[in-house]
N, C-alpha and C positions, 0 to 999 in steps of 0.2 A: 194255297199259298199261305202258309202257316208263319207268320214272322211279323217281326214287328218294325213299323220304319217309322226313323227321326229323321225327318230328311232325307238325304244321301246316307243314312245311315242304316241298313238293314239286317237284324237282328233276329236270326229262327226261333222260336218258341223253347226249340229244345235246348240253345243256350244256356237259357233261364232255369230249364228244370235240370239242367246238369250242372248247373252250380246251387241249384237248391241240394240238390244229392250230394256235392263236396260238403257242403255244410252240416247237411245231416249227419255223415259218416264221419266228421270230427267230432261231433257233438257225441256223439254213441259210443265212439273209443274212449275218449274225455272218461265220459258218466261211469263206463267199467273198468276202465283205469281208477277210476276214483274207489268205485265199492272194492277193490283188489287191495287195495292199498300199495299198488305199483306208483312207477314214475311217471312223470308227465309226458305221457304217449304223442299229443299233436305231433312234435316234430318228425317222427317214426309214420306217422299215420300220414300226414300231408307226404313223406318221399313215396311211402306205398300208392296212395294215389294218384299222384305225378307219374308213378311208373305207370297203371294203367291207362292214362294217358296216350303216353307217350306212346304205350304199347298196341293202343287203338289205332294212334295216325298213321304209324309205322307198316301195321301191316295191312290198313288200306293200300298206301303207299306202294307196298309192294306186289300188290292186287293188281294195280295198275301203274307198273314200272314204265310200260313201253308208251304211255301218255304223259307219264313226268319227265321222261324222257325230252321231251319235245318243250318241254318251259320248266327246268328244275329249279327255278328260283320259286317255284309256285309251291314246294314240295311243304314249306316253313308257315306258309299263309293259311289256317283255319279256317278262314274263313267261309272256304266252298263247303264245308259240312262233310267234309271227307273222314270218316271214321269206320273204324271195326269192331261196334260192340262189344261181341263174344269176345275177339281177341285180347281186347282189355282188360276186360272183366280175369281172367285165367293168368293175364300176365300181375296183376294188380292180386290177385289170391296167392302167387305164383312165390311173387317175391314179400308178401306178408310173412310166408312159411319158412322162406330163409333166411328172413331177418331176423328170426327167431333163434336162427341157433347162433350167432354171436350175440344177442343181449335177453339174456334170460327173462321169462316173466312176462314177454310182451305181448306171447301170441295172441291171447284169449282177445285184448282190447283191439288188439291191431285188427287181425280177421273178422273181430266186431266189426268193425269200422268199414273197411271193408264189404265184409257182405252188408252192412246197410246202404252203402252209399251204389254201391250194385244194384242194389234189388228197386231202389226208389229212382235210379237213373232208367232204369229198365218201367219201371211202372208210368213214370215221367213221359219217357218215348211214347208208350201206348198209349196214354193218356191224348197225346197231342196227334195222333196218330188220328186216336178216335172222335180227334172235332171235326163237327160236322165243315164244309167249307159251301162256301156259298155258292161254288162253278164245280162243285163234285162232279164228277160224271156229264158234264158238258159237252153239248155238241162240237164240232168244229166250225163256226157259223158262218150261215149266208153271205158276209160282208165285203162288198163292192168297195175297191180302193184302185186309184189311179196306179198305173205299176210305171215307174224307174224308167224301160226300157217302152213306153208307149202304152194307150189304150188303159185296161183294167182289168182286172180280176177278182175273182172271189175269193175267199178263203176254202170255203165249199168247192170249187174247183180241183182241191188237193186230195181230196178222200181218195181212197183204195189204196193208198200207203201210208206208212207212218208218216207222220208230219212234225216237224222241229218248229214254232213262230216264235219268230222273235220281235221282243219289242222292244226297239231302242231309242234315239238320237245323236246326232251328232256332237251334241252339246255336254253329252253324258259322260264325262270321266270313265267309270266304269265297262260302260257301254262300247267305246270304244277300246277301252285294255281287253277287253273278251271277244271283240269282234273278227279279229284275226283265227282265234278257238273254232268259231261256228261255220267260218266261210272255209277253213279248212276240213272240217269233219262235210262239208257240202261237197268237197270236191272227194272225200275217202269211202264217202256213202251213199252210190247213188241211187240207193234201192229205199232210203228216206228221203221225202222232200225237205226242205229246207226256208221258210218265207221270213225275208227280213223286213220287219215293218216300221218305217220310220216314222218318227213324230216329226214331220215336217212336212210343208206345203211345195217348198221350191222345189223343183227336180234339180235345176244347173247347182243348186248347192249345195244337194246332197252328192248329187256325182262328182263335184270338187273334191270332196271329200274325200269319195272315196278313190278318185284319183290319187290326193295327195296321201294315200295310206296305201296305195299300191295293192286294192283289196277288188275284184270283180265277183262280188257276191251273183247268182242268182235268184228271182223272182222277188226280188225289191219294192216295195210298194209304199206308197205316203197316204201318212194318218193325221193330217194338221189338224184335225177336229181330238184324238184321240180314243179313236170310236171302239179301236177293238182292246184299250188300253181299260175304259170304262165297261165292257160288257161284261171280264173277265175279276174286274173289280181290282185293278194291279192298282197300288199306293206307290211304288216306285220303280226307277228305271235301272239297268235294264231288267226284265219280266220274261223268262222263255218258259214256253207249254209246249208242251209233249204230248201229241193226241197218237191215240194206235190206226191200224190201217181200217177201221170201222168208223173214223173220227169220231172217237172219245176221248175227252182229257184224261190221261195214264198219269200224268204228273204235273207239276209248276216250279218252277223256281223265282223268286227274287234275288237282284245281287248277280255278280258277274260268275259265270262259271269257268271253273280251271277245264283241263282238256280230260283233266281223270272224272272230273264230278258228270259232264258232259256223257262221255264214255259208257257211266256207268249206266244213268237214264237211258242215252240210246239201247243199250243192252237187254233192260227192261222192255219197252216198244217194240223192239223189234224181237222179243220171245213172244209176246203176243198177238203178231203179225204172224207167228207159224204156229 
């Protein structure tokens, strides 16, 4: 779980290093703009990069059309970390090359700019890629929680399939805009388990809840202590891991996921479930 949280505010790493990479790649264009004795390239360089942008989300987006489908207002929100590198990078090199032939002079600085701001976005990724995380390769753990529906379960109970946990609350803004996401992919999936762990002690008020949101998730469990929210070291809510059918954590997320960023995870889990 690579990210940074101010509160309710949850922040991937690779934000950070993809806006250090804008900057770099202005600065780069700038500095050989300057030894050229050309014009002042930023405004040229900043559209090139906006293009690969744009060209990243776009063809995520269209990666997974038939899940944006299902919530297209989700299509505009970044926030889920839905991107396509490569595709950026080519659309961003793409239209450096044609901007060139209406305004003479530019190319050298601009594809400067460009491949810098590519290659340190790309280096950035790996970098963050290759931190160590504190729940790497973690079990899916032993942990006894009252369930929703009576009695208790474990989380260890769920091995021999993929496994979706979710950890939310009622309380949680985000948590609940994403909860409808998860309980749907529970009922598209049933060859993954799905366990949604609340941060709450009362059962009648989480079931209110989720009466009043017209939502029958299964295998519901309450975590008023916040036990499996602390073992995995989650800083904020909601927190979903992704363990494969060996129960091992494949992945983490902080922050609400859309139904494409979800999609995609599942897709991972479950190639390594065959």
């Amino acid at each position: 779980m690579k990210a940074f949280a101010i509160g309710p505010l949850v922040l991937p790493y690779t934000w950070f290093t993809g806006m250090a990479a804008l900057a770099l790649g202005l600065q780069v264009g700038q500095r050989v703009s300057r030894r050229a004795g050309a014009r002042d390239v930023s405004p040229h360089l900043f559209h090139v990069l906006l293009a690969g942008l744009l060209g990243a989300r776009i063809a995520f987006v269209l990666r997974f059309w038939p899940a944006y489908l299902q919530s297209p207002w989700s299509i505009p929100d970044v926030r889920d970390g839905g991107w396509a590198p490569l595709a950026g990078i080519l659309v961003a090199l793409g239209y450096a090359f044609w901007l060139d032939r209406g305004i003479a002079g530019l190319r050298k600085p601009i594809v400067a700019g460009a491949l810098a701001a590519s290659c340190a976005g790309a280096l950035g990724a790996g970098a963050v890629a290759a931190l160590p995380s504190p729940v790497h390769n973690a079990a899916l753990p032993d942990i006894r929680l009252p369930a929703l529906a009576g009695g208790s379960a474990s989380l260890a109970d769920f091995r021999g399939n993929p496994v979706v946990v979710n950890v939310w609350a009622t309380w949680c803004p985000p948590c609940v805009r994403e909860l409808p996401v998860l309980v749907r992919a529970q009922a598209e999936h049933p060859e993954i388990r799905f366990v949604f762990v609340a941060q709450e002690g009362a059962a009648p008020r989480v079931r209110a809840f989720l009466q009043s949101q017209h939502l029958a998730p299964r295998n519901v469990l309450l975590d008023a202590d916040g036990t499996v929210a602390a073992r995995f070291r989650s800083r904020a809510l909601p927190t979903t891991l992704f363990f494969d059918a060996r129960g091992r954590l494949a992945a983490a997320r902080m922050g609400a996921l859309s139904a494409a960023t979800l999609a995609q995870r599942l897709a991972r889990i479950s190639d390594v479930a065959r």
